[in-house]
C-alpha positions as CSV (number, residue, x, y, z in Angstrom):
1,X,-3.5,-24.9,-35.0
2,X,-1.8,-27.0,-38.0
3,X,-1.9,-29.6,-35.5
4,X,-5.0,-29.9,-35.7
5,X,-7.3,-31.6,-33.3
6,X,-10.8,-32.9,-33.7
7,X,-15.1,-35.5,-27.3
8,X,-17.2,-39.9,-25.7
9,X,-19.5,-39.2,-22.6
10,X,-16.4,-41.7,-20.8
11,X,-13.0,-40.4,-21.0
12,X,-11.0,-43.0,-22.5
13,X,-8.6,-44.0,-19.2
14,X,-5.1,-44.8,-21.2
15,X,-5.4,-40.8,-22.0
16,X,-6.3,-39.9,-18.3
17,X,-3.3,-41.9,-17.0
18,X,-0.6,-39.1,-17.7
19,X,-2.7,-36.1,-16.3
20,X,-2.5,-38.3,-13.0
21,X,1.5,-38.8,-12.8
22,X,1.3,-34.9,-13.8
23,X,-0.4,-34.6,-10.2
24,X,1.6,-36.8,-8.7
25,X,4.6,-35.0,-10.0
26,X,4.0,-31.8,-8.7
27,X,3.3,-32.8,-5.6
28,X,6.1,-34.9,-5.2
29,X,8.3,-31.4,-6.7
30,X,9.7,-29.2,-4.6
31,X,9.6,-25.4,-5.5
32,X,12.6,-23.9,-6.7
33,X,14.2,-22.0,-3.9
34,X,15.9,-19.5,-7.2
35,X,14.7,-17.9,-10.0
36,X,14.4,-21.1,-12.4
37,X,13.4,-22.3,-16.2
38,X,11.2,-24.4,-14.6
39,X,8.0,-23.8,-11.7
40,X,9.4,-27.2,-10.0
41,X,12.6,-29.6,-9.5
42,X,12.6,-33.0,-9.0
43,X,13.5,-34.2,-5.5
44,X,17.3,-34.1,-5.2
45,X,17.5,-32.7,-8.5
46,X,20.8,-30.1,-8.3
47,X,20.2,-26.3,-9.1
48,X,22.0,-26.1,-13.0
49,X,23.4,-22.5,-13.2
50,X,23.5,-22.7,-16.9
51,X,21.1,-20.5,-19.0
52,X,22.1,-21.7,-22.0
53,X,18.8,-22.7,-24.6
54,X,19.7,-24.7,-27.5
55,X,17.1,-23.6,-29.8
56,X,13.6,-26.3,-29.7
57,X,10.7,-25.5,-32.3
58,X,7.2,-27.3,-32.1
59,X,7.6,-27.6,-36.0
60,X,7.9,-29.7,-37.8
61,X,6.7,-33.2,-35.6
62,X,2.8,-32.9,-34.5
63,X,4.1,-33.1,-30.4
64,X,5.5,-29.8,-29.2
65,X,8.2,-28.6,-27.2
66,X,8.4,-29.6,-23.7
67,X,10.1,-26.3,-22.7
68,X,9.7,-22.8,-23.4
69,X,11.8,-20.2,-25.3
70,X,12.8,-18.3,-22.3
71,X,11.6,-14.7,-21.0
72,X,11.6,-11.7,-23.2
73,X,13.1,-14.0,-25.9
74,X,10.3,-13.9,-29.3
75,X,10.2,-17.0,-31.7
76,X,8.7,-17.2,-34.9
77,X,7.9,-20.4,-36.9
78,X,6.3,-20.8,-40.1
79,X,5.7,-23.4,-43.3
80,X,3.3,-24.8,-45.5
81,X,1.6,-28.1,-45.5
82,X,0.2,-29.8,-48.9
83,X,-2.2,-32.3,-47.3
84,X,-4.3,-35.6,-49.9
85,X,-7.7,-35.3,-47.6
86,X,-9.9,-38.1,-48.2
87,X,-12.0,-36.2,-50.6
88,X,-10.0,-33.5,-51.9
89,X,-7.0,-31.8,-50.8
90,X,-5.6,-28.8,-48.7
91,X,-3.1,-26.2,-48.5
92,X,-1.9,-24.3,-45.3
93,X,-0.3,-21.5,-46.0
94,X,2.2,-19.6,-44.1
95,X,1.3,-21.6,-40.7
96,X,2.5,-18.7,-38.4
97,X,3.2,-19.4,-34.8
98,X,4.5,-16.6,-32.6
99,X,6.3,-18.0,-29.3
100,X,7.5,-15.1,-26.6
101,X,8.6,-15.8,-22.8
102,X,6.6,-13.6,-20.4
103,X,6.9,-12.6,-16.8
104,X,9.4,-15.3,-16.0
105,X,11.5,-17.9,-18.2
106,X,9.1,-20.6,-17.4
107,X,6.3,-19.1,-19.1
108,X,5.0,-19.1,-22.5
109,X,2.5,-17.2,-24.9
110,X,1.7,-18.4,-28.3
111,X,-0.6,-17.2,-31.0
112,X,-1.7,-18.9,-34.5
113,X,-3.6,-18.1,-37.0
114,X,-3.2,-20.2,-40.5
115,X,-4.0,-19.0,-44.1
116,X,-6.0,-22.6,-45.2
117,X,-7.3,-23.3,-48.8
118,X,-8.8,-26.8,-49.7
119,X,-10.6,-28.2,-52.6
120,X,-13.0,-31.2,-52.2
121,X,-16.6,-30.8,-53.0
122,X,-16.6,-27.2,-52.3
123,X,-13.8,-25.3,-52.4
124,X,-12.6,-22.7,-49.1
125,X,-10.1,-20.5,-48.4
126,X,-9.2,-18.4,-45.5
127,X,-8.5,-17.5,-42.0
128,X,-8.7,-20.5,-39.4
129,X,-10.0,-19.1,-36.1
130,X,-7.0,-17.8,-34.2
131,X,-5.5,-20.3,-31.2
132,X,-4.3,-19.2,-28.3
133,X,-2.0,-21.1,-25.3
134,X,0.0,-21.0,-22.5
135,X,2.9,-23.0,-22.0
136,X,4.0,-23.6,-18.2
137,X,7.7,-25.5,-17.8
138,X,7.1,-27.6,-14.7
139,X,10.0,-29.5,-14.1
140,X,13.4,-30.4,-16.4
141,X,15.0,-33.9,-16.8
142,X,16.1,-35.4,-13.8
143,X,17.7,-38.8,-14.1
144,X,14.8,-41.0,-15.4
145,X,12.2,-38.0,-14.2
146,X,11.1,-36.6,-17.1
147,X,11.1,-32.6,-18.4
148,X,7.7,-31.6,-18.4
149,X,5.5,-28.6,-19.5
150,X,1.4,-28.0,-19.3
151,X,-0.1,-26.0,-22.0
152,X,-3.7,-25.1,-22.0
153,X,-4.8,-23.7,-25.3
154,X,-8.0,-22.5,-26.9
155,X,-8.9,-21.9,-30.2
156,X,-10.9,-18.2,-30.4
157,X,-13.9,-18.0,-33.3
158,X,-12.5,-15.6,-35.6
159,X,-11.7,-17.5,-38.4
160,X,-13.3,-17.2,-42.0
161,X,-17.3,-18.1,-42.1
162,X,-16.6,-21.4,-44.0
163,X,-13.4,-22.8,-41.4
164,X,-14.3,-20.8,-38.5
165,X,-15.8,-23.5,-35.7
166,X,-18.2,-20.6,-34.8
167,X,-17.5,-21.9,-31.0
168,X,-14.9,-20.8,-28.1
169,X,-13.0,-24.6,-27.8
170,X,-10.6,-25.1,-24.9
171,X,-7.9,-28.0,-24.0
172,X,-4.8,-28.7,-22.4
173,X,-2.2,-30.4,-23.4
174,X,0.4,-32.5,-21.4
175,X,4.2,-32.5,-23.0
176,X,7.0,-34.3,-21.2
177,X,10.7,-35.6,-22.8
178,X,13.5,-37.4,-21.9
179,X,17.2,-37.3,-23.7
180,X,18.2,-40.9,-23.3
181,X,22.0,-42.3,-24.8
182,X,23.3,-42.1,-27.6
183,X,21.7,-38.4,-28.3
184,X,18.4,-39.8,-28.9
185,X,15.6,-38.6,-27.3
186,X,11.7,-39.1,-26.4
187,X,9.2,-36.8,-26.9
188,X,5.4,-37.6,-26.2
189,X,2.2,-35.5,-25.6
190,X,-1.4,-36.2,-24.6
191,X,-4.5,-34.0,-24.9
192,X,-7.8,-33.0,-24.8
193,X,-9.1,-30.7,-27.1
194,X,-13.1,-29.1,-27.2
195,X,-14.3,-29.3,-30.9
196,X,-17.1,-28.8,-33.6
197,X,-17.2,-31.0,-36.2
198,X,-20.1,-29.1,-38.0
199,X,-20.1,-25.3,-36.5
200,X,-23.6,-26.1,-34.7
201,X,-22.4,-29.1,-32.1
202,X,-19.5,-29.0,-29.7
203,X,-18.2,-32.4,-28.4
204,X,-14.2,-32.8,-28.0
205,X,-11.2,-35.5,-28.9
206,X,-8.1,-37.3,-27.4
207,X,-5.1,-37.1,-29.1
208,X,-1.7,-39.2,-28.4
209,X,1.6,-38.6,-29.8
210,X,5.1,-40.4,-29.6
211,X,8.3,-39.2,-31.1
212,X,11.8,-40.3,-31.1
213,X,14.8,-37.4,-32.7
214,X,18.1,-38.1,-33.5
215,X,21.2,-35.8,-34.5
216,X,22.6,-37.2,-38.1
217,X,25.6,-34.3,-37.9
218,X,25.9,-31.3,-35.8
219,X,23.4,-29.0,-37.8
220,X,21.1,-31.8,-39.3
221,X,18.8,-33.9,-37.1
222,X,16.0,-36.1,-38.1
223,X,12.9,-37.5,-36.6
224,X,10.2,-40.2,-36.6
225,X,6.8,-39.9,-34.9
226,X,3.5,-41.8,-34.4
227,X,0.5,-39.9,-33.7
228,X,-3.2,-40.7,-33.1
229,X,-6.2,-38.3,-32.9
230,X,-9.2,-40.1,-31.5
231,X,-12.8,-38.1,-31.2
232,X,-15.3,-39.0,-27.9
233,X,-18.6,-38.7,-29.9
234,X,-17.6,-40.8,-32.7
235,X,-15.2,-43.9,-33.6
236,X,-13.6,-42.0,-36.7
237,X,-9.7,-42.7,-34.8
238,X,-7.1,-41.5,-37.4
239,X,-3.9,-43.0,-36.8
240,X,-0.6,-41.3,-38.5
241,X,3.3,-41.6,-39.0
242,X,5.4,-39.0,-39.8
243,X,8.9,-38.3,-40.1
244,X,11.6,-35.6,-41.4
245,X,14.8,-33.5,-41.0
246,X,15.6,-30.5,-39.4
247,X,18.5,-28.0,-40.5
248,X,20.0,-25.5,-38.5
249,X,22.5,-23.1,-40.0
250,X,23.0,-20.9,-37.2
251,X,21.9,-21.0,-33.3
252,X,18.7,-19.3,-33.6
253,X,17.6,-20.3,-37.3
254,X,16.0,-23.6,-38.5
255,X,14.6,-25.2,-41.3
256,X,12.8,-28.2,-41.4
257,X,10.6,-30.9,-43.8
258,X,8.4,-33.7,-43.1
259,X,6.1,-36.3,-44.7
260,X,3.6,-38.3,-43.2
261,X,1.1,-41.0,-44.0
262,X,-2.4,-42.2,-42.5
263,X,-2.6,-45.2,-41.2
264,X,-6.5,-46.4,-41.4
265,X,-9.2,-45.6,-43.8
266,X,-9.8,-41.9,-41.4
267,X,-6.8,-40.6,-41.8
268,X,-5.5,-38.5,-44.1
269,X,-3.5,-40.3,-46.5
270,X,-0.6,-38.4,-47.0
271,X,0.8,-35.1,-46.0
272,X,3.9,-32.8,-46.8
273,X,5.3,-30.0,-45.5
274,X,7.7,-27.6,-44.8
275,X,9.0,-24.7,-42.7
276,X,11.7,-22.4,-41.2
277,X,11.8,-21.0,-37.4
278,X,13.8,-18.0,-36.5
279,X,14.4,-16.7,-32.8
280,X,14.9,-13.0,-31.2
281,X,17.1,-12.8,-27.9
């Protein structure tokens, strides 16, 4: 995954919170009584007839997309990522993600597999182990209500010997938005991810992510985004920022660029990168 996430015996409870509301939420949702984008709508929530899909990427911001592309649709996003590591650096290369809507417009498959090559005190370069997901659409925006989407994801060992985690890691992720006034909008996400930090062990991390996006013209929009990736079995938190611009020249084409910085003495320092995202209807 190029966002890339890194499990204590106690689940830290400000991460648990929003897997509860997502409970609450679909019980409190009412199945659609029509073929939907979404499995759910709010209470009172009106039936849109539009099918209409402005064009959403997961690049370039760490948090993805809270919806999906849309049945038999195929999306394809790519870039490269320059990152200062701690003791060395890294290069991503190509960063493919393929996105198609299967079965029904709410659901979403996605596969990954990124060219990495990083010099510190020993230099790699490969395959990372191929990642896998799922990405349901639960419910859109209704009033406050937020749009939400549930994606569980795995990361499969078939990477390279020296960046392959040797180990079958599963999580789920919890994505929900809101498009407030003025054209800004809300993103966050919070997860849970299954990891090996040294190819033997498998313990698992947290990760929290907030993001506000707003339009600068009609093709150009720009973001700003605080993330934090927080490991159970040890107190290495890194803390990040990360901003950027996205360009779109047609409906189903964008390109985007982003830097971000670590906050504490974990984190990466700093990190560029950028990328373009086409889409097949």
């Amino acid at each position: 995954m190029h966002k890339e996430l890194r499990n204590t015996d106690s689940p830290n409870m400000r991460f648990i919170i929003p897997y509860f509301v997502l409970f609450v939420s679909c019980v409190a949702a009412e199945p659609p009584p029509a073929p939907l984008n979404t499995l759910f709508r709010w209470p009172e929530q009106p039936i849109s007839q539009s099918t209409f899909r402005p064009l959403s990427t997961d690049r370039p911001d760490f948090t993805e997309a809270s919806n999906t592309v849309g049945l038999d649709v195929v999306q394809i996003e790519a870039g490269y990522t320059w990152t200062d590591e701690i003791d060395g650096h890294s290069h991503s290369w190509g960063e493919p993600l393929l996105r198609t809507g299967i079965l029904a417009d709410w659901l979403e498959l996605r596969l990954a597999a990124f060219p990495v090559t990083s010099k510190n005190a020993a230099a790699h370069h490969g395959l990372e182990d191929l990642y896998t997901g799922l990405k349901l659409a639960l419910t859109s925006q209704h009033n406050w209500l937020p749009e939400v989407a549930l994606l569980p994801q795995m990361t499969v060992p078939t990477g390279s010997s020296q960046l392959s985690n040797q180990h079958w890691l599963p999580g789920l992720n919890l994505l929900y938005s809101w498009e407030l006034e003025g054209d800004i909008s809300l993103a966050g996400s919070t997860q849970y991810n299954r990891i090996s930090p040294d190819q033997a062990s498998v313990s698992g991390e947290w990760a929290q992510s907030v993001a506000l996006g707003k339009p600068v013209t009609e093709d150009i929009a720009g973001y700003f985004e605080w993330y934090t990736i927080q490991p159970v079995a040890s107190s290495e938190d890194e803390h990040y920022i990360n901003g950027g611009f996205t360009w779109s020249p047609t409906a189903d084409s964008q390109f985007d660029i982003r830097v971000g910085h670590g906050l504490n003495n974990h984190s990466a320092p700093l990190f560029v990168g950028f990328g373009y995202t086409v889409r097949y209807r």
